[in-house]
C-alpha positions, 0 to 999 in steps of 0.5 A: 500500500502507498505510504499515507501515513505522517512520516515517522521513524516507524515508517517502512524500511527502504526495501519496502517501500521499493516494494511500495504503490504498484500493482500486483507486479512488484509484490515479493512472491514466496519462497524467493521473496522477488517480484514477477519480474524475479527481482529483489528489493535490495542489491545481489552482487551475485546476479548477473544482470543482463534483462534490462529489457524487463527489469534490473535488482537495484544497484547498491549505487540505486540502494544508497541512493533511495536509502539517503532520501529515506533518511533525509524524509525522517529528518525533515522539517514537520510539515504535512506529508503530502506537502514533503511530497510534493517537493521532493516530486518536484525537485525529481522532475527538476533533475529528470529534465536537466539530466535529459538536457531539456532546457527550461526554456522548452516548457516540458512538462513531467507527469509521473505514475508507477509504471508505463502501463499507467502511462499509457491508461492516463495518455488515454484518458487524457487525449480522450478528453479533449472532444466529444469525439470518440479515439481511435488508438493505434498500437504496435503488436502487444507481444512487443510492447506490454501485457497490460498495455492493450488493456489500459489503452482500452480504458480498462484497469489491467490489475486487480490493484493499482498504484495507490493500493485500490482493489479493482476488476481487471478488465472493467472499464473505467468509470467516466472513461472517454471512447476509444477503440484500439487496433494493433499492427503487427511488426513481424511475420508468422514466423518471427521475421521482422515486417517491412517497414514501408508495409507497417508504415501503410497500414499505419496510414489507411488505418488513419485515414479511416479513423479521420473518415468517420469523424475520429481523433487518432492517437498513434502509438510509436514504439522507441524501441520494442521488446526485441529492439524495433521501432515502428512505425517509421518516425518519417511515418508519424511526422508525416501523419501529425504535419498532414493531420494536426487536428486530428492525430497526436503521437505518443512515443512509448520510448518506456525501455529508455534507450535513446540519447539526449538528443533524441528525446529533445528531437521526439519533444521538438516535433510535439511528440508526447514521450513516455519513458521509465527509469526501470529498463536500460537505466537499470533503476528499480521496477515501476518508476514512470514519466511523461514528458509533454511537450509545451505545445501538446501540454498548452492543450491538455493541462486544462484536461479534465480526467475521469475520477478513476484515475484518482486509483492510480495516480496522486496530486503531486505527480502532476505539475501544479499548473495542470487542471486534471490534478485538482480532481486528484487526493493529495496523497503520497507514493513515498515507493515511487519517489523511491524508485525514481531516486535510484533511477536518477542515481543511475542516469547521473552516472551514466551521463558521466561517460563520454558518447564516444566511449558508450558507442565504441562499447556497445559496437563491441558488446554487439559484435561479440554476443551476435558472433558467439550466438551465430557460432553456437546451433543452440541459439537462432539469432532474432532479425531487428532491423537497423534503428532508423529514426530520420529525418528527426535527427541526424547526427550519429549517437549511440542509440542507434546501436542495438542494446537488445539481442533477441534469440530463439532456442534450439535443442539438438536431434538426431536428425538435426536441431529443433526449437524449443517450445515457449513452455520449455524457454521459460523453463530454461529463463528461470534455470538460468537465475539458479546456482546448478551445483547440484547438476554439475555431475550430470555433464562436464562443464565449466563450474564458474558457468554453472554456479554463476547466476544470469538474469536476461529479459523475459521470453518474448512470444515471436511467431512460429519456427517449424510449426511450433510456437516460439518464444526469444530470450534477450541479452540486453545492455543496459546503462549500468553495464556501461559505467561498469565497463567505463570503469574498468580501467585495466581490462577496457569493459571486456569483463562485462562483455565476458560475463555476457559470454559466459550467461550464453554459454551457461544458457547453452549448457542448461538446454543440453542438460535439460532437453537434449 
């Protein structure tokens, strides 16, 4: 539940507040005490953590930092807990824009939630609200977005609680939520291939064209990236709609892994695209921090918005800027997990901001390089197609996120006829066998004991089609923002320890399917 309580020196501990005003998703599960993601609300050194896609354990550097602020709130000034709130809310949102090097003068506006999946149900509502006219929504795949996304973006509630501790029927509707319809374009073929963009890009268009035929407002949903490392549609696709259509379509970009470079987000802000990001995928923070980052022509004609009392469930006064009018019909309550959340995040970024763009990029060709070279050297593994990040004519310069940080892969087990994929069923069985010390295995077949014993996290199995008649799911090594300040660090061994340690997670991988299903 959110702490609504006077702070005071008997108020959660830093592990569970990290824990504190989510869904269901962030609930520690037994026996391992570790949320659906299989994440703890403390560091583990011991974990291996290259699932950045889905979630990351917090750092010890993250720990610290949301443990200071704890300390810092027990030791403030009496005043009304929602007021604390607020400020602190405030200084965040403050230090989010500056580290995203978004000047003051671009009029940016922040509205924090839990999770990016209430960012997509409060963007919703939101754009909903602004006529009479019903909205036409239009998403990429949900097997490459979020399990809950679809839902939100229907205006149903997705979970059975929400951020500020509500009970709710998942699957209901929103009461007061506005009209809207919801369509998917998928972005890959049966089996898994990617589609061609122009393709996803025509699809988008006559879907748009309809809407506006039949008197509807648009909302396009643009992925930057997907869970396997896509965008789509095209930016030049969804610059076009909004110069052609200004009236009628507004574009979010569900940038929610946060892998892009400052100038890129400020490029997405420039063009009156709203953008929404989270501080738990590549900056590593804990799970469940959100952002959406209006910008000021897009914010001028929604901050007079009016939500539906609904949101009230998921959403408090002060993670809202002051000036915007959805936020009077919001409880002046507090989410101490969030601001929690979002502190360590923050310590994360910061970091990450210290290392030269030189120094990330010429990181991450090698990561890519090495991991992409050992999955083709091994049957165990079939490489998933992502086409090359293209975000022009937004920006043109060269930067470092236009290399991929997420590397999908398909399972295969060896026959005696050849090899055969292995079912999603059996890929989550290896995804889970991958966090677990195998000691006890060992004996079965020869190995490399640091390999088995060592623990790896990836990204969760995503499902990705069929592969000879038999639905697939791929696993993800990803890189992450973390890693690279490690790396940056590594001064006598220049980052290969940490692409090392990708290595050896591929080949504990490699390892498990053998003795496991061979």
């Amino acid at each position: 539940m959110p702490s609504h309580a006077l702070l005071r020196p008997d108020f959660p501990s830093t592990m569970q507040l990290l824990v504190d005003g989510g869904d269901e998703r962030i609930a520690l599960n037994a026996p391992n005490a570790v949320n659906r993601y299989g994440c703890a609300p403390y560091p583990d050194p011991n974990l291996h953590a290259f699932g950045s896609s889905t979630a990351s354990v917090i750092s010890q550097r993250g720990f610290d930092a949301a443990n200071q602020l704890r300390e810092r709130l027990l030791h403030a000034s009496p005043s009304p807990p929602h007021l604390i709130y607020a400020h602190e809310m405030q200084r965040v949102r403050q230090e989010l824009l500056r580290l995203c090097g978004i000047q003051d003068e671009m009029g940016t506006d922040v509205i924090f939630a839990a999770s990016g999946t209430d960012l997509h149900l409060i963007t919703t509502q939101l754009i909903g609200s602004t006529s009479s006219k019903p909205t036409r929504i239009i998403m990429m795949d949900a097997n490459e977005t979020g399990k809950g996304v679809p839902t939100a973006l229907a205006g149903r509630h997705f979970s059975r609680q929400s951020a500020l501790g509500e009970t709710l029927i998942e699957g209901a509707p929103i009461k007061g939520g506005a009209a809207i319809e919801v369509v998917s374009v998928p972005i890959r073929h049966d089996d898994g291939t990617p589609r061609n963009a122009d393709d996803i890009d025509a699809d988008v268009e006559k879907l748009v064209n309809t809407a506006v035929a039949i008197q509807q407002n648009v909302l396009l949903i643009l992925v930057d990236v997907t869970k396997t490392g896509m965008l789509a549609p095209s930016v030049t696709c969804a610059t076009h709609l909004l110069s052609r259509l200004p009236e009628c379509v507004t574009v979010l970009v569900d940038a929610c892994q946060c892998r892009m470079a400052p100038s890129t987000l400020r490029a997405y802000l420039d063009h009156d695209f709203i953008v929404a990001i989270t501080g738990s995928k590549f900056l590593t923070g804990p799970s469940f921090s959100g952002a959406l980052l209006v910008p000021s022509q897009a914010a001028a004609q929604l901050r007079q918005q009016i939500l539906p009392p609904a949101i009230s469930a998921y959403s408090c006064r002060a993670d809202w800027p002051a000036h915007w009018v959805a936020s009077e019909g919001l409880r002046q309550l507090t989410n101490l997990g969030l601001l929690l959340r979002w502190e360590a995040a923050l310590a994360e970024l910061r970091a990450f901001r210290a290392v030269p763009d030189v120094a990330i990029i010429r990181f991450l060709g090698t990561f890519s390089l090495a991991v992409q070279t050992h999955l083709e050297s091994n049957p165990v593994f079939m490489p998933l197609q992502v086409p090359q990040l293209q975000r022009q004519p937004l920006i043109e310069e060269a930067s470092w996120d236009q290399l991929p940080t997420i590397i999908s892969f398909v399972l295969y087990r060896p026959t005696s006829s050849g090899r055969t994929p292995l079912t999603r069923p059996q890929t989550l069985e290896i995804f889970r066998l991958l966090q677990q010390d195998q000691q006890s295995h060992v004996q079965l077949h020869l190995a490399n004991e640091k390999i088995t014993h060592s623990r790896y996290q990836l990204g969760q199995p995503v499902a990705c089609g069929e592969r000879d008649g038999l639905p697939v799911s791929a696993l993800r090594l990803c890189a992450s923002a973390r890693m690279i300040v490690e790396a940056s660090t590594d001064n006598v061994q220049g980052g290969s320890a940490v692409i090392d340690s990708a290595l050896a997670a591929l080949d504990k991988v490699s390892w498990l399917v053998h003795s496991t299903f061979a």
